[in-house]
N, C-alpha and C positions, 0 to 999 in steps of 0.2 A: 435179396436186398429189401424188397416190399415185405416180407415175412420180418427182418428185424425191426422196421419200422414199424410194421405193427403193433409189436408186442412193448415196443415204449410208449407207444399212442395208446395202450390198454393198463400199461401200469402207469403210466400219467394220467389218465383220467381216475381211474379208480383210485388214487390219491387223490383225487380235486382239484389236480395242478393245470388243466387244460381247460378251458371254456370255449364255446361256439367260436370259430374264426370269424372277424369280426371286418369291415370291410373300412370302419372308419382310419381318418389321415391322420400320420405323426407329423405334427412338425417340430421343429428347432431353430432356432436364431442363426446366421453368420456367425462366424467367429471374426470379432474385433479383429480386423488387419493392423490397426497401427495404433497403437494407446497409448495416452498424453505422457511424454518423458518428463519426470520430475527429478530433477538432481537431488542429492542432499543438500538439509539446509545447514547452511554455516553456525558455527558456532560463538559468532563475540561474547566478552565477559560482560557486557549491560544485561542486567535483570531483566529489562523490557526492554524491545527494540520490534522494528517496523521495515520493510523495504517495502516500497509502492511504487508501480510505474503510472504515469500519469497518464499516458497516452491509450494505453490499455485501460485504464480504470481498473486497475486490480492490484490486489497486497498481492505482492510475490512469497512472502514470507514473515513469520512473525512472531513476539513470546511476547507472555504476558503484554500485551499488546492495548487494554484496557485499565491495567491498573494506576491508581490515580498515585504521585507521587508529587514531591516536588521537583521544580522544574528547573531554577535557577534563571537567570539571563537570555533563555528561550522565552524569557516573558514575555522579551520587547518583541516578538513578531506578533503579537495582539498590538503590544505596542504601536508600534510601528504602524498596523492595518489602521490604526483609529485616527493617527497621525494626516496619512494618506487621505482618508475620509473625508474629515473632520476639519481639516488645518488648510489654513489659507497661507502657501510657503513663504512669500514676504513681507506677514506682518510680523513688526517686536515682540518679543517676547522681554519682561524684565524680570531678569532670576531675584527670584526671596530668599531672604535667609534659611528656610525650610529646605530651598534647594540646593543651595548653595553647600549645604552642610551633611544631606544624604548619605554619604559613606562611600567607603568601597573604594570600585570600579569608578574615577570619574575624568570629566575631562578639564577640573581645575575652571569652577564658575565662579562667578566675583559675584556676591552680593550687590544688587544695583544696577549692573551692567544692562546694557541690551543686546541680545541678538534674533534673528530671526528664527521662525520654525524650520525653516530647511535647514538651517544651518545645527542648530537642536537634532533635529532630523539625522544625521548625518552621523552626527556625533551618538548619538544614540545606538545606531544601526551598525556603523562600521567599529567604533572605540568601545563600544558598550557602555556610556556613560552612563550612570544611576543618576546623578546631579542633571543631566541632561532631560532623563528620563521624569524625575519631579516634577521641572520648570515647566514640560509640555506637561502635564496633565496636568497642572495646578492653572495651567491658562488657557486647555481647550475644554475640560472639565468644570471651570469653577473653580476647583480645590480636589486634592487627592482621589478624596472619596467621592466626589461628582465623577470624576474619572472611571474610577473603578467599577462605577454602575456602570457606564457606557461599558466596560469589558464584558463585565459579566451578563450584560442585553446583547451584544454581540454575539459572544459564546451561548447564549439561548437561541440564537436567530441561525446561526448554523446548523443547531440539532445536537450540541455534545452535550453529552451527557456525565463526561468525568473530568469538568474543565471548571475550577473556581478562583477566581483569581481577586487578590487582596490587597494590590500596591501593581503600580507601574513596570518596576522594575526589578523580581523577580530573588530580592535577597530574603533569607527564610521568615514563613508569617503562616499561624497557625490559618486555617482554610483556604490556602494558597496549592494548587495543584490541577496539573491535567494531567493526560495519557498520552502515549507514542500517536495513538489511533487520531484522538483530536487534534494532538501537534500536525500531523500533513495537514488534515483539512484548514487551519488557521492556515499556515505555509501556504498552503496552495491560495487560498484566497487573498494574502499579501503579495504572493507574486505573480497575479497578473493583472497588479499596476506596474508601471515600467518605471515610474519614479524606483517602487522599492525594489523592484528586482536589478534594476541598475546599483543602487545604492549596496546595496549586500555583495557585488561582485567586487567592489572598491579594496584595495589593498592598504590606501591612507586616504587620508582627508587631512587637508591643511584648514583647520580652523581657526576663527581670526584669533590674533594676540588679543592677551588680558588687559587687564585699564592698564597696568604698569607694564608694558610691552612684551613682558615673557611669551616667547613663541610657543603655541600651542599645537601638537599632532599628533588627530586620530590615527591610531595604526590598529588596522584588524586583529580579531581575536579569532578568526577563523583562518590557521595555518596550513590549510589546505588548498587555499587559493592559490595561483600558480604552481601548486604542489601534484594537485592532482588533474588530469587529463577530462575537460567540460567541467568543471567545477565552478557550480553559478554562486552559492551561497550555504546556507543562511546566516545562522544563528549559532551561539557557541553559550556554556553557561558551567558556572560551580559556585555551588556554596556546600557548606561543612554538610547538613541535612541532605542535599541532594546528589551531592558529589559529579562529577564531572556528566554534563550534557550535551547532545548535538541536535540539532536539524538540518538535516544537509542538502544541497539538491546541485545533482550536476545531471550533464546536458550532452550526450554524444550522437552524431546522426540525424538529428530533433529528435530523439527522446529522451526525456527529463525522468528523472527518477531520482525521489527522493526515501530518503532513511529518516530517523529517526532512532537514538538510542540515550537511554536514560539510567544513569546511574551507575556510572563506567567509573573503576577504580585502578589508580596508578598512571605514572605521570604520561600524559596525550593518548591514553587508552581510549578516550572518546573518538579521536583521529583513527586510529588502528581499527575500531570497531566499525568505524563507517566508513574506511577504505574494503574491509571484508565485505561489507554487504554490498558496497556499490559494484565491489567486481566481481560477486554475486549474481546482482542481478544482469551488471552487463557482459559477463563473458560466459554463465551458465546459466542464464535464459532467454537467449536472443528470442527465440522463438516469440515473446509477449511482444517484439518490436512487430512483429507481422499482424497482429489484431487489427489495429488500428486500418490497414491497407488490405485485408485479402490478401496479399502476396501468397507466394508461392513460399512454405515452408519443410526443406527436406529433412524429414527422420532420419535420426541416425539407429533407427530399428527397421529390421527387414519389413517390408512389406507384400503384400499378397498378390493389391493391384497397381499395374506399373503407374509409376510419374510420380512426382512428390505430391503429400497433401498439400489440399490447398485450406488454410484457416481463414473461418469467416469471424468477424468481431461480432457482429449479430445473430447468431447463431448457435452453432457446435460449443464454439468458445465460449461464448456466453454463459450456455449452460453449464460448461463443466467449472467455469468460474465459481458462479452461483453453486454450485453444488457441494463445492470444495470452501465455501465462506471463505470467498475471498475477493469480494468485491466491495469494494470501500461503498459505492454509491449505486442505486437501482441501475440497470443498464437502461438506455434509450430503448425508444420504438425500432422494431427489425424494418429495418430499408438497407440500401444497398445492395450488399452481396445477395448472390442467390443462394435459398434453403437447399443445402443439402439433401438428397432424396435417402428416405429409409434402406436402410439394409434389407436385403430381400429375403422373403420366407419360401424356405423353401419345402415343398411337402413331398410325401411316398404317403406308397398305404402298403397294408401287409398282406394283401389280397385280390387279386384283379377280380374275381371273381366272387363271389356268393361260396361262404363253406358248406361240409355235410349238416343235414338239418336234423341230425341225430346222431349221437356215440356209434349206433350201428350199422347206420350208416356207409360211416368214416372206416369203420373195420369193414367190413363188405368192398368197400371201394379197392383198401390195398390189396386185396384176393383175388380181384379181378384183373384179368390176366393185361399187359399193356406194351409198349412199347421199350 
């Protein structure tokens, strides 16, 4: 047996293929026991669209996600935030003929008349009035374009970067556009004031009659309220250039998650598209609900070592958030949960001992007679 082994330890060396046995440690990583499950991502027909859970701080999913289009009737949640800000809810407002005459989408303003900002407000938010939408920025503004700088200071003081906005209310105007990506963060910072997040769950609003009594009521333009299961808001929008848009945000368990889709074609394909991503992110990613808590979340891939993972939001998550660009905003400072300890290294060596200190050693060795 030692004589065959010799004679390959002779014709291995003398090819080159053997070197002094060496005493240094191999090591190698763990093998990953459980690795982050990502569903596929859905597919709606909007060009650009966005899922983001808020809770987690992270896009769950996303397309062209930056690119600047128009936006239609999503205007008004800039709108709206400036409103919020800005606007003192019971003082008069007296609509001008400038507003009076806007176009569109309106809630039937009389020239002259008076109403309040809340009530503007309202109408703006749930009916999507353009005429409504004038009257406020021409009296918390100054006039239009006082307005319109207040948007576009706004949209700077945020950080977007593909959000210009050039009228109130959102009918087509050349330098007039944001992105899916900017549309949450606007959304998110209108809704959490409780006036406007109240205000967008509304299904009507009875607004006062006109000078000649005709009854006036806002009915929402977002058909998904009562329709679909937490469905808080927001915002709905179409014009020819933009074609059909949404911002949506519903609410199950307390976690919020909102979409975003722009530029959906065919009739309430906007609806369609943002029922897909919301049941998206809620029934094929629960797991992002558990960031937020640490909880206990069970793979549904085998794992190595018993008990469920446990997801940290500071953490493991974190990183692979970040890694994965998908984190709408920096994460916090790491508190709470506790770090995760490294995966252990584990080492051998090839040799407990010290080899032959020479080719001949090594052949001498297997010739001596042994055990």
């Amino acid at each position: 047996m030692r004589l065959s082994l010799t004679i390959l330890l002779v014709l291995a060396a003398l090819t080159g293929l053997v070197a002094p046995a060496s005493a240094a440690p191999l090591t190698y990583p763990v093998q990953v026991d459980d690795p982050w499950p990502v569903p596929n991502a859905p597919h709606p027909t909007a060009p650009s669209w966005m899922v983001y859970d808020a809770n987690a701080g992270a896009i769950l999913a996303s397309r062209n996600s930056n690119d600047e289009r128009a936006i239609a009737s999503v205007t008004k949640i800039m709108t709206g935030l400036l409103v919020v800000e800005y606007g003192h809810l019971d003082e008069l407002v007296t609509v001008s003929e400038k507003a009076a005459a806007t176009g569109e989408k309106e809630i039937d303003l009389v020239a002259g008349e008076q109403v309040t900002i809340e009530q503007l407000f309202k109408a703006l938010m749930v009916h999507s009035a353009n005429d409504a939408a004038t009257a406020l920025a021409e009296h918390i503004g100054g006039s239009v374009d006082g307005f319109v700088d207040l948007m576009n200071s706004r949209a700077a003081e945020l950080g977007l970067e593909h959000t210009s906005f050039a009228n109130p209310h959102g009918l087509d105007a050349s330098n007039h556009y944001s992105s899916a990506r900017d549309l949450v963060v606007i959304a998110r910072e209108a809704m959490a004031h409780p006036l406007f997040a109240e205000t967008v769950r509304s299904r009507s609003y009875v607004f006062p009659p006109a000078p000649d009594g005709t009854p006036r009521i806002a009915q929402t333009t977002n058909l998904m309220l009562g329709d679909y299961e937490g469905m808080a808001g927001v915002k709905t929008g179409f014009t020819i250039q933009a074609l059909l848009t949404f911002v949506a945000a519903a609410e199950r368990d307390g976690r919020m998650i909102y979409v975003v889709v722009l530029g959906s074609e065919g009739r309430r394909q906007h609806f369609a598209d943002a029922e897909l991503l919301l049941d998206y992110a809620f029934d094929d990613m629960p797991y992002y609900q558990m960031l937020s808590s640490g909880q206990p979340y069970v793979s549904p891939q085998p794992r190595i070592a018993p008990g469920p993972r446990t997801v940290a939001r500071d953490s493991e998550a974190m990183l692979h958030l970040a890694g994965e660009g998908l984190l709408l905003e920096q994460p916090g400072p790491i508190g709470g949960e506790p770090i995760p300890e490294p995966s252990p290294i584990i080492e051998t060596t090839r040799s407990p001992e010290p080899g032959p200190d020479s080719f001949w050693s090594a052949v001498t060795f297997w010739f001596t007679p042994g055990e």
